[in-house]
N, C-alpha and C positions, 0 to 999 in steps of 0.2 A: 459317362460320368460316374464315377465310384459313389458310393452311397456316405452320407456323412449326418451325422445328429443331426437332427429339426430342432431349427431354434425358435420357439415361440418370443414376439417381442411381449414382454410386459405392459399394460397399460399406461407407464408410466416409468420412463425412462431412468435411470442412475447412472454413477460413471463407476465402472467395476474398475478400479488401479490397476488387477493383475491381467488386466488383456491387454493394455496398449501396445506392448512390444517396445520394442528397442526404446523408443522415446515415453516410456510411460511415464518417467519420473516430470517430463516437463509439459504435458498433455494437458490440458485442462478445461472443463466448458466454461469458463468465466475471463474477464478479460481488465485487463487495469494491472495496477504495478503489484508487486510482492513483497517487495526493498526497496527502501529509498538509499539511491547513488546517483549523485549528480555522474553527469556526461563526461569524460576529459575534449579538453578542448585544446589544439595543437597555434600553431604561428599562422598556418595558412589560411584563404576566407572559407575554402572547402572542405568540412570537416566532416567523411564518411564515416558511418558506426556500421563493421559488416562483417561476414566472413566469407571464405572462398569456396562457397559453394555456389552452383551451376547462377543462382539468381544474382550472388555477389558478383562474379566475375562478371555481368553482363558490364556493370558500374566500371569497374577497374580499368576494362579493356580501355574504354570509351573514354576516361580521363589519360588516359595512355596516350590513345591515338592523338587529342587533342593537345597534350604538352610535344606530342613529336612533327606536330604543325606551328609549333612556336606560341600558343596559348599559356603564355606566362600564367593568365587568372585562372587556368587547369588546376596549377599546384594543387596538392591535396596530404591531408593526414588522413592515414587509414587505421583506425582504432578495430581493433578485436572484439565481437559479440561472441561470447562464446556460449549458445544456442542450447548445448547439452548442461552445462551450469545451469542456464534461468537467466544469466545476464539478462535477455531480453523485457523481463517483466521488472530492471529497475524502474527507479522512477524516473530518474532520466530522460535513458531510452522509451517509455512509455509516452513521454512527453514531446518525444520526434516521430514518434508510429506507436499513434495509440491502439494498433492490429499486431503491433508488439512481434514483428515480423521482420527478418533482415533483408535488404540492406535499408536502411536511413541516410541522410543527407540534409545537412543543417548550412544553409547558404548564409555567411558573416559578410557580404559584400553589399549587404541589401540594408534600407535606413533600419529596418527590422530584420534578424536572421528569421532568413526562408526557410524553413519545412521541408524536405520533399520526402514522401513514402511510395515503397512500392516500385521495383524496379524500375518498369516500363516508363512512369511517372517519370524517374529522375533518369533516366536516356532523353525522355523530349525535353525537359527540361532544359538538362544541358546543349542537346544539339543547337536548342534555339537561342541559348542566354550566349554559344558560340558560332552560332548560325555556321554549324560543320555536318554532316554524314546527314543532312536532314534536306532532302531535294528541294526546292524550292518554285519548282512547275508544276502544277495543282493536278498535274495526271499523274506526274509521278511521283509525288509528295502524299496523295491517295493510296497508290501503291503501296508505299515504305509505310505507312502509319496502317494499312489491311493486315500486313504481317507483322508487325508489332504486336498488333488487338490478338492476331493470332495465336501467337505465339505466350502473348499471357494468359488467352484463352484454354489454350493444348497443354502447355507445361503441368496441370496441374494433375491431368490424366497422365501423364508421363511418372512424375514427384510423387505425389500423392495417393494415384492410383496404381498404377502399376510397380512403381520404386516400392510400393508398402507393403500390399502383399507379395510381389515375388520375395523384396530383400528381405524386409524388416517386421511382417506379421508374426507372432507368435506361434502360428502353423500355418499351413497353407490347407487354403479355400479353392478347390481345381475351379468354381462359377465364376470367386473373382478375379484369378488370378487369367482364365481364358478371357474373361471380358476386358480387364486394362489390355491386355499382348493385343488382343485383336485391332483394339483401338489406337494404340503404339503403331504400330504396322500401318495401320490407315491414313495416322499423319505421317512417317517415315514416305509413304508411297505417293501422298500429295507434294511434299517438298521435292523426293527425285523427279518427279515427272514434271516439275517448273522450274530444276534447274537442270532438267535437260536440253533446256532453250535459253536460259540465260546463267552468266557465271556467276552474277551475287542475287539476291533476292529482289533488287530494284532495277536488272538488266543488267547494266556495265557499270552502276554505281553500287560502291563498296557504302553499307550506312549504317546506322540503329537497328535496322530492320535485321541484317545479319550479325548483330553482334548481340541482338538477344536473343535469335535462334544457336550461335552456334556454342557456348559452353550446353545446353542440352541435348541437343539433338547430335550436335557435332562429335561431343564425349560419349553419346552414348554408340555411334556407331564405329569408333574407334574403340571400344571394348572399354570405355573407361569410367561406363558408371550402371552400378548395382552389378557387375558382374556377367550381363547380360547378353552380352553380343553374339555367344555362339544361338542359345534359347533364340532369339530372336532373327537372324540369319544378318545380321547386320551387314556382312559382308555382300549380298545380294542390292543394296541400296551405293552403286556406283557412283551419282551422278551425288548425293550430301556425302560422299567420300571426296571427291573430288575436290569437292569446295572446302570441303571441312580444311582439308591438307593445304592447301590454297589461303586458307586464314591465318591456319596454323604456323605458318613459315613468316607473320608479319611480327616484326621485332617490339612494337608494341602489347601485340597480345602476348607474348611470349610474358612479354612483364606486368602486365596485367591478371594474368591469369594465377599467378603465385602469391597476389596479396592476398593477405588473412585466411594463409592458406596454413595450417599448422598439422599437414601429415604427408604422406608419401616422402619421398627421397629430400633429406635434407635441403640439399643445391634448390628443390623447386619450393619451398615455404619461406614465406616472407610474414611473419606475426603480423607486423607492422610496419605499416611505410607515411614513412614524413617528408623525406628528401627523393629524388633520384640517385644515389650514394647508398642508399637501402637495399639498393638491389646486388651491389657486389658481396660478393659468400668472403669466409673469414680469409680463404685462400687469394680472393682476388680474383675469381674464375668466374666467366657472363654466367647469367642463368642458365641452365641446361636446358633446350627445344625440347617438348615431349607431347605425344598427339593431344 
């Protein structure tokens, strides 16, 4: 380990602005609105506030799958939080996730619009309010709901941890930066070696449980998030290759996975989605597949 400053903590903590790193401008230790802006609100009862990132797309996929089983009540408007703005601390939005966190989910179907925060939250939500990808045999309903907790569990070590200081710290820390990899690696190494015995994460059922592991885990070992694949030997993890590719190729997620997505290759961002008709590009061409 190379040698680096001693940082003594202070007896009492401050927030220094110029260390955040990439997100310092929206970093904050306090928590409530900044602005007041009401919410827009679309035609449909389901009205998502998100963007397309790894937590958004768990939401997207899962309303996907469910309009492509004929759940008219799926429909959905997907409004844009745009995260690097501050969107998140209108009022609004503060008043559908007061943890002022994406994605949100405001159910108009209910005598009162439902709430729901926190991805994991709004997958059971839905599975259940469509009783779809949600087992219903209490051994294997255990199962799906162990790697759900999981996987909201782990994500944050993934995002948070490791995503911050490799991608996006202001320098790199070799303590932190060896401690998220190690810890990356360790869950990378518990998902191959259980689906080296089964094809989705509940056995032979396709559910929630793999649609909120796969935009992170899936993307990451496809090269497709913080840059990290080769660092990390991603390629070495066969068996969440296999499955990733395997998810990957469902025509749903394909559409899913581009709402309030506003970067990478044109054909794959979808700002916003109201309709099914949202998703054809000005040329008329399907969305382009991409891992």
């Amino acid at each position: 380990m190379t040698d680096a400053p001693t940082y003594t903590p202070p007896k009492v903590w401050s927030m220094d602005t110029k260390s955040g790193g990439r997100f310092e401008n929206i970093n904050r230790p306090t928590a409530g609105a900044t602005h007041d802006k009401d919410l827009q609100v679309g035609r449909h009862p389901l009205q998502l506030y998100s963007l397309g990132t790894p937590n958004g797309v768990k939401v997207t996929v899962l309303l996907e799958e469910l309009l492509a089983l004929g759940h008219k009540g799926a429909e959905y408007d997907a409004w844009i939080v745009n995260i690097g703005e501050g969107d998140q601390f209108s009022s609004g939005f503060v008043d559908a996730n007061p943890n002022s966190k994406i994605p949100a989910l405001v159910d108009h179907s209910t005598p009162k619009p439902t709430r729901v925060f926190e991805s994991g939250a709004i997958l059971f939500y839905l599975a259940e309010k469509f009783g779809e990808f949600l087992p219903k045999d209490p051994t294997a309903r255990a199962e799906c709901m162990s790697w759900l907790f999981w996987l909201m569990g782990s994500a944050p070590f993934l995002g948070g941890g490791f995503g911050h200081f490799y991608a996006y710290a202001p320098e790199k820390i070799e303590y932190a930066i060896n401690r998220y990899t190690m810890e990356v690696k360790r869950q990378l190494d518990v998902l191959d070696r259980h689906l080296a015995d089964n094809q989705y994460f509940c056995g032979d059922a396709y559910t929630i449980a793999d649609m909120s592991i796969w935009p992170w885990y899936g993307t990451l070992v496809k090269g497709g998030l913080y840059e990290a694949g080769e660092f990390i030997e991603a390629h070495t993890y066969k068996n969440v290759i296999r499955w990733t590719d395997e998810i990957a190729k469902r025509e749903p997620v394909q559409r899913g996975r581009i709402v309030n997505r506003v970067w990478g290759e044109p054909e794959n961002q979808l700002a916003e989605r109201h309709d099914a008709s949202d998703f054809e590009t000005k040329t008329g061409d399907k969305v382009k597949e991409t891992a």
